[in-house]
C-alpha atoms as one frame of an Amber mdcrd trajectory, in Angstrom:
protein
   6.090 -14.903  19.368   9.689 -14.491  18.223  11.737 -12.092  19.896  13.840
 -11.678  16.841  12.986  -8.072  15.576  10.824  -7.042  12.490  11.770  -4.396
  10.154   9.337  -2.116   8.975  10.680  -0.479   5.374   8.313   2.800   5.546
   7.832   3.139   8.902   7.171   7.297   8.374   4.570   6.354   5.682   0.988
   6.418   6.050   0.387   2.033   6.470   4.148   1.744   7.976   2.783   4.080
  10.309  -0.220   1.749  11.687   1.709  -1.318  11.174   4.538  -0.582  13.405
   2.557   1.189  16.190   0.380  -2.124  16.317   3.268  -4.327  16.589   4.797
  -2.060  19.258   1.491  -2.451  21.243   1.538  -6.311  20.967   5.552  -5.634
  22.270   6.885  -6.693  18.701  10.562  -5.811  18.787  11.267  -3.231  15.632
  13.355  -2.159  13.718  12.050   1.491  11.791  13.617   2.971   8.688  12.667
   5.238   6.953  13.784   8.698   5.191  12.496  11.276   7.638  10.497  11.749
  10.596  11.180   8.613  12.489  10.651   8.186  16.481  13.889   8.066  18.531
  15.159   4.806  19.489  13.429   3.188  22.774  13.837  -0.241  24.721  12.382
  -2.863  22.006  12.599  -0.045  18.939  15.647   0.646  16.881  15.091   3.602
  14.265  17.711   3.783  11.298  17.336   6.737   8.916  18.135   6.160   5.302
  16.332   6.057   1.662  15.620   2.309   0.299  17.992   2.801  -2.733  21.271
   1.196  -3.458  24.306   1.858  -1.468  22.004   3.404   1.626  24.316   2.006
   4.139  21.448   2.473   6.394  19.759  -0.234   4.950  22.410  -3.027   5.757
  22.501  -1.941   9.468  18.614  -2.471   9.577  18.744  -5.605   8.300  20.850
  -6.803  10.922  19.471  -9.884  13.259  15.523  -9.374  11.316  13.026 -12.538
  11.122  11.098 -10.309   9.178  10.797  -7.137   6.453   7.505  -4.968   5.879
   8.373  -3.671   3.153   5.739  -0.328   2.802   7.638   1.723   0.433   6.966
   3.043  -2.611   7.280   6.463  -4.427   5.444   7.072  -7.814   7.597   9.780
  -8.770  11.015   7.603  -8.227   9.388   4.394  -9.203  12.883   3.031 -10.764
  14.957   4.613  -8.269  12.714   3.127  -5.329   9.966   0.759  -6.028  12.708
  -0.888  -8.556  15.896  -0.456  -7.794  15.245  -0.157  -4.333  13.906  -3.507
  -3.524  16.562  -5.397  -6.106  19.043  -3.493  -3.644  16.910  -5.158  -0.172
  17.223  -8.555  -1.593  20.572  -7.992  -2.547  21.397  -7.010   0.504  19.984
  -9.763   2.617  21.099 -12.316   0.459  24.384 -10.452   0.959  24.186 -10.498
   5.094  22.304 -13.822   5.207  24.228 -16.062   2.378  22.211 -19.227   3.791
  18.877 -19.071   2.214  17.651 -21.456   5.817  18.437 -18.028   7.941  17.551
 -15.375   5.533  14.593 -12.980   6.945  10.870 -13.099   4.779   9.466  -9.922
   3.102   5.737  -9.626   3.523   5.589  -7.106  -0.197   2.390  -4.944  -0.045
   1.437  -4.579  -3.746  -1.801  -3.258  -5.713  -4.736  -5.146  -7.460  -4.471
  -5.540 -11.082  -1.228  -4.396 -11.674  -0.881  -7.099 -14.575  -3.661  -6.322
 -16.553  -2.489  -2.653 -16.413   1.125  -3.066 -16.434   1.170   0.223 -19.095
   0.768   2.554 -16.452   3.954   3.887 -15.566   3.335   2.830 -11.482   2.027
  -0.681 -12.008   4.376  -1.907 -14.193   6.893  -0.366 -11.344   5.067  -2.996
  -9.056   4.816  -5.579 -10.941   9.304  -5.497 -11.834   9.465  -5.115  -7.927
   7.061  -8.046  -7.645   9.166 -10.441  -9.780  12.512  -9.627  -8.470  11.092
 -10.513  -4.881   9.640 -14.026  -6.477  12.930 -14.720  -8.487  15.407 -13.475
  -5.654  14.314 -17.350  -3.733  14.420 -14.610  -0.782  11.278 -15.766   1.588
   8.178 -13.901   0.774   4.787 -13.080   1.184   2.950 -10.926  -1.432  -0.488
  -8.726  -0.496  -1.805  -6.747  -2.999  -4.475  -4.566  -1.978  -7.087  -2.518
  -3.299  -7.649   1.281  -3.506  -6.974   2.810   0.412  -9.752   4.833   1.867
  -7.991   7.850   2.407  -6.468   7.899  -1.630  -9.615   7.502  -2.992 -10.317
  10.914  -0.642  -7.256  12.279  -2.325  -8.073  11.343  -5.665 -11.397  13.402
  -5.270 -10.083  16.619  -3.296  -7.344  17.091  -5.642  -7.669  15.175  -9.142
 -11.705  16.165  -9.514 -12.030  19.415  -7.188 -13.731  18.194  -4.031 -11.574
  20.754  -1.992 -13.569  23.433  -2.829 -16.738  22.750  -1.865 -18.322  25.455
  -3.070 -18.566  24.455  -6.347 -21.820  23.668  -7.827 -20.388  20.872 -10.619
 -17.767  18.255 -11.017 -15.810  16.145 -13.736 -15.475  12.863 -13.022 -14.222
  10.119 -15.168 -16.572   7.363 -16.725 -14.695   3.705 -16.494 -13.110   4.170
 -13.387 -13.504   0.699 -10.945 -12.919   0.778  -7.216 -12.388  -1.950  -4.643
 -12.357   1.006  -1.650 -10.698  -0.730   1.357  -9.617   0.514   4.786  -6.293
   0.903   5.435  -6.106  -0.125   9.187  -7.760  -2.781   8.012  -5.030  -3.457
   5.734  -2.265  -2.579   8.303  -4.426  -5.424  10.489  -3.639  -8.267   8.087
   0.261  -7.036   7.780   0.308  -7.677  11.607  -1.201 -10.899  11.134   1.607
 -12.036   8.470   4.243 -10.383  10.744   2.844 -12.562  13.520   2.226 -16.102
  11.433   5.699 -16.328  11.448   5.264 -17.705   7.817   6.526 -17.301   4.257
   3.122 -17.670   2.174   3.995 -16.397  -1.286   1.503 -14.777  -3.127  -2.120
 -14.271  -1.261  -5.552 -13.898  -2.760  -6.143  -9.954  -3.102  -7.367  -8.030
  -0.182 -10.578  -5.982  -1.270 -13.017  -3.908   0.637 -17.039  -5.083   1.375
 -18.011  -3.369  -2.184 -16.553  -2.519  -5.958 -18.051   0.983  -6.719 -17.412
   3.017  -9.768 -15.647   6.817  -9.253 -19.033   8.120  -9.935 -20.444   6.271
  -7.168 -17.840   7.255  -5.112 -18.061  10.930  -5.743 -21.459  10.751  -4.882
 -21.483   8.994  -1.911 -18.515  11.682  -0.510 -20.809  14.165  -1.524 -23.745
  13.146   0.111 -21.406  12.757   3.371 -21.084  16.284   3.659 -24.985  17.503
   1.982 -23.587  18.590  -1.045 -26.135  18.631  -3.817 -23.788  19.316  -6.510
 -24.228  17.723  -9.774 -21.668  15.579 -11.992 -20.798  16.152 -15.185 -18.721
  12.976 -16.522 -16.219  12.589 -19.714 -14.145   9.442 -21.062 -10.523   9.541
 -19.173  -8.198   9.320 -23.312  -5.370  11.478 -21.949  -1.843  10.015 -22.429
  -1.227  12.305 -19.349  -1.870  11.906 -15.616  -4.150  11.619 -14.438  -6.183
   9.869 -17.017  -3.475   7.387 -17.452  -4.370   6.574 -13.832  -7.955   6.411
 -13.930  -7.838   3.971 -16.807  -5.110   1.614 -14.898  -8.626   1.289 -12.351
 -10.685   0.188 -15.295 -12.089  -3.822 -15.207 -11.749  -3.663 -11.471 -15.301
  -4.683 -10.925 -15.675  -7.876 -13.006 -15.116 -10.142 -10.330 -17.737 -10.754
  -7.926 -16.434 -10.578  -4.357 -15.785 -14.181  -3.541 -14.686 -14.707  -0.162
 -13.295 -17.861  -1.213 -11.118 -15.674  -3.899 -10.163 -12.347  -2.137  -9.228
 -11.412   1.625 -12.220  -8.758   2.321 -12.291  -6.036   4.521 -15.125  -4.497
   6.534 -15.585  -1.182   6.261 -17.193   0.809   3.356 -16.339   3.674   1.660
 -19.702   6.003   3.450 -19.030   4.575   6.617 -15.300   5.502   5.935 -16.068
   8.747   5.532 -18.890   9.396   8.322 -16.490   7.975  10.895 -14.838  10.909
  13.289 -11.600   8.757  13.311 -11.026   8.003   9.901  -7.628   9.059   9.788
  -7.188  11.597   6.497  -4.649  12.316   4.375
């Protein structure tokens, strides 16, 4: 294991969160930044506070004496400011502190499913620029794209389709809507695993839960988790607006059978997700 520090980009987010408190238990020296909310620095931890946007002069000093960036950020409503702009400004700024390209630190780039096919939506064409200026930057790297988290898909019910209130005796979901549902410590599992390879592998196969369900099934399923009998009333997602410009980016999700020779799969399902007392929501 080297004792050259990793940097985890996110740490205060929800999958920098389980990625850097599973490399502290495995006594991983870290580096945390992050915008807010960070632990106070500790023997083997540094924490540096800062935004990943250009200029952050936090974000040189963290990149100081790293084998290694998790980069975990991402913000839908800054995409250009952060998903963009902010990793051209990381790769500038290692290739600025590390000129030989022999000593420069990897990135291990966690990414989505099917951004290409989709690259309309507003997010995953955000994804897919901060994709390509990883690949074209010669910086080390090692892309994951995953599937649809556990916990957003539980978001994307409570608030897009009115699971909250669960009181009510109908919901509107939309028709067309594919999901790959895969655990996010699950996910944060495999991160560890690059961190630890030591290894710059480029872009893997995509990491997918056990099953592809639609957002009907979904719905259902969540609602038979907690003996709901309400019924769904569905409608085709043709908004410009959010979020039916989301639900639509989802679409063609499930015409690939799950290979295991094609995709990275996770274990746990979307009901056992949900009927587990530590399933960590958001």
């Amino acid at each position: 294991m080297s004792s050259t520090p990793a940097l985890v980009l996110g740490a205060n987010g929800h999958l920098g969160k389980i990625v850097a408190a599973d490399l502290a238990a495995r006594n991983v020296p870290l580096v945390l930044f992050g915008h807010s909310s960070l632990p106070a620095s500790s023997d083997g931890v540094k924490a540096v506070q800062g935004s990943l946007v250009a200029d952050d002069p936090g974000l040189a000093e963290a990149l100081k004496d790293v084998a290694t960036v998790v980069h975990c950020v991402s913000n839908p409503l800054r995409t250009q400011e952060i998903d963009v702009g902010g990793t051209q400004a990381l790769v500038d700024t290692i290739k600025k502190l590390y000129p030989s390209a022999e000593s420069q630190p990897r990135i291990i780039y966690i990414s989505i499913v099917g951004i290409e096919e989709h690259s309309d939506y507003f997010y995953y064409k955000a994804k897919v620029d901060a994709e390509r200026i990883i690949i074209s930057s010669g910086v080390p790297h090692t892309i994951l794209r995953t599937a649809q988290w556990h916990p957003f898909i539980k978001v994307i019910a409570d608030q897009f389709l009115g699971l909250k209130d669960p009181s009510a005796d109908c919901y509107t979901v939309p028709t067309g809507v594919d999901l790959r549902p895969v655990s996010i410590e699950e996910v944060g599992g495999k991160v560890v695993e690059l961190v630890l390879s030591g290894k710059a592998e480029g872009c893997l196969p995509d990491m997918v839960g056990p099953e592809f369900l639609s957002l009907e099934q979904a719905v259902t399923i969540y609602l038979k988790s907690r003996q709901s009998h309400a019924q769904l009333k569905l409608y085709d997602p043709v908004s410009p607006d959010y979020p039916d410009s989301m639900f639509r980016a989802f679409n063609g999700n499930a015409r690939d059978p799950i290979d295991p020779k094609f995709f990275i799969l996770g274990k746990q399902t979307w009901e056992e997700f949900l009927n587990d007392p530590n399933s960590r929501f958001w």
